[in-house]
C-alpha positions in Angstrom: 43.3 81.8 180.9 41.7 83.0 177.7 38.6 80.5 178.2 38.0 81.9 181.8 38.8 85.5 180.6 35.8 85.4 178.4 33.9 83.5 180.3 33.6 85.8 182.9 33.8 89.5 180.0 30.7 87.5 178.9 28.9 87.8 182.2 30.5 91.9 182.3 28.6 91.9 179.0 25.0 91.3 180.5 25.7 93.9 183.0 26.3 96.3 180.3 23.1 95.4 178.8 21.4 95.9 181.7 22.8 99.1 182.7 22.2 100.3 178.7 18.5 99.1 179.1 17.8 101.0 182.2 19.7 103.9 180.7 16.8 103.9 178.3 13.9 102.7 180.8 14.7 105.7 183.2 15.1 108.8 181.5 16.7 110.5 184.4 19.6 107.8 183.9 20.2 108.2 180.3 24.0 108.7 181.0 24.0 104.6 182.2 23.3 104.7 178.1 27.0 105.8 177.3 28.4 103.5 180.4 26.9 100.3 178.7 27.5 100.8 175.5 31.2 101.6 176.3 31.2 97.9 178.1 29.0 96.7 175.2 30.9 97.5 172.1 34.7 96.5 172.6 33.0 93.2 174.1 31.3 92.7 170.8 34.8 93.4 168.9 36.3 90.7 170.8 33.6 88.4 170.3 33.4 88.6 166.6 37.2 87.8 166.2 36.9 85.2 168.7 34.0 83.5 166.8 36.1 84.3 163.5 39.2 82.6 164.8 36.8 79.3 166.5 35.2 79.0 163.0 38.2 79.4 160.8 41.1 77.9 162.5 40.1 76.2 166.1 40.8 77.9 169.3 43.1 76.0 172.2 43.6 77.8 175.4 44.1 76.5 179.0 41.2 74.0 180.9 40.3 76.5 183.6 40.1 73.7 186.4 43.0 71.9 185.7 45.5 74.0 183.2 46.3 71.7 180.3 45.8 72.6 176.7 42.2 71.9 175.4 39.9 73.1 172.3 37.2 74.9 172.8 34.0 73.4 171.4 29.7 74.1 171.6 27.9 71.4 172.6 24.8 73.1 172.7 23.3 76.8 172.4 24.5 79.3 175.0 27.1 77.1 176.6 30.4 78.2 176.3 32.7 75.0 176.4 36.4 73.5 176.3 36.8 69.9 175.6 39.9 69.1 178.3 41.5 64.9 178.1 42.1 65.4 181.7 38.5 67.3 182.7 36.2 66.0 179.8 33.8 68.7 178.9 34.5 72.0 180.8 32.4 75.4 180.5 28.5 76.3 181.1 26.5 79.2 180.9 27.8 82.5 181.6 23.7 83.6 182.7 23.3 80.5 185.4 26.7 79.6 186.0 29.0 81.8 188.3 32.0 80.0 187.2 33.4 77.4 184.6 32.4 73.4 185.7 32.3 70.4 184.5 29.5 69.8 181.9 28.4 65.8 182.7 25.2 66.4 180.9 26.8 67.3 177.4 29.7 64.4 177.8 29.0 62.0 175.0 31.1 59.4 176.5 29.1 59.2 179.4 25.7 59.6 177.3 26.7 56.9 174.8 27.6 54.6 177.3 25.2 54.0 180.4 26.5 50.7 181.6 29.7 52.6 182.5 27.4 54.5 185.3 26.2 50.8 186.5 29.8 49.6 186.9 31.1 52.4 188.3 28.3 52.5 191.0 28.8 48.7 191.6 32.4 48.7 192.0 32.3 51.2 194.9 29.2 49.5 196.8 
């Protein structure tokens, strides 16, 4: 639940930063200023203890598909991730993805390994 939570307060987070920066692009909006940055700020409280508590002592929360206990990891820049046994790599980017999914393209199982692909598409033709 806490992996999904901030999935999706990081995606509330670029609609405060878009309402701020229209707040400033349209002066007859300048109130949208105060809406954003009230989004905006405790969002960036949050993050900073979150990032404190991944870099100091490891965070495990629930997968968000299937519910077991998982770490949460960064394969690459701007991917939020959880490494689930069950799942594999879980996560994506809050910007292109909607919702949590599977990340196949960060797995370094599957990476490492490409004769796994070629059995596993023999063995079911």
């Amino acid at each position: 639940m806490l992996f999904r939570g901030w999935y999706h307060a990081c995606q509330l987070g670029l609609f405060g930063f878009a309402i701020t920066f229209f707040g400033f692009a349209v002066p007859a909006f300048q109130s949208l200023i105060t809406v954003g940055v009230w989004i905006i700020t405790p969002l960036g409280l949050t993050g900073a203890i979150l990032g404190l508590l991944l870099v100091t002592r490891g965070i495990r929360s629930a997968c968000p598909l299937c519910g077991k206990a998982a770490s949460w990891t960064s394969p690459a820049k701007n991917v939020l991730a959880i490494d689930c046994h069950n799942c594999g790599l879980v996560g994506g980017n809050p910007v292109r993805d909607r919702r949590p999914r599977e990340l196949h393209e960060y797995d370094e199982e599957d990476a490492s390994n490409p004769e796994k692909d070629s059995e596993s598409s023999s063995a079911k033709g």
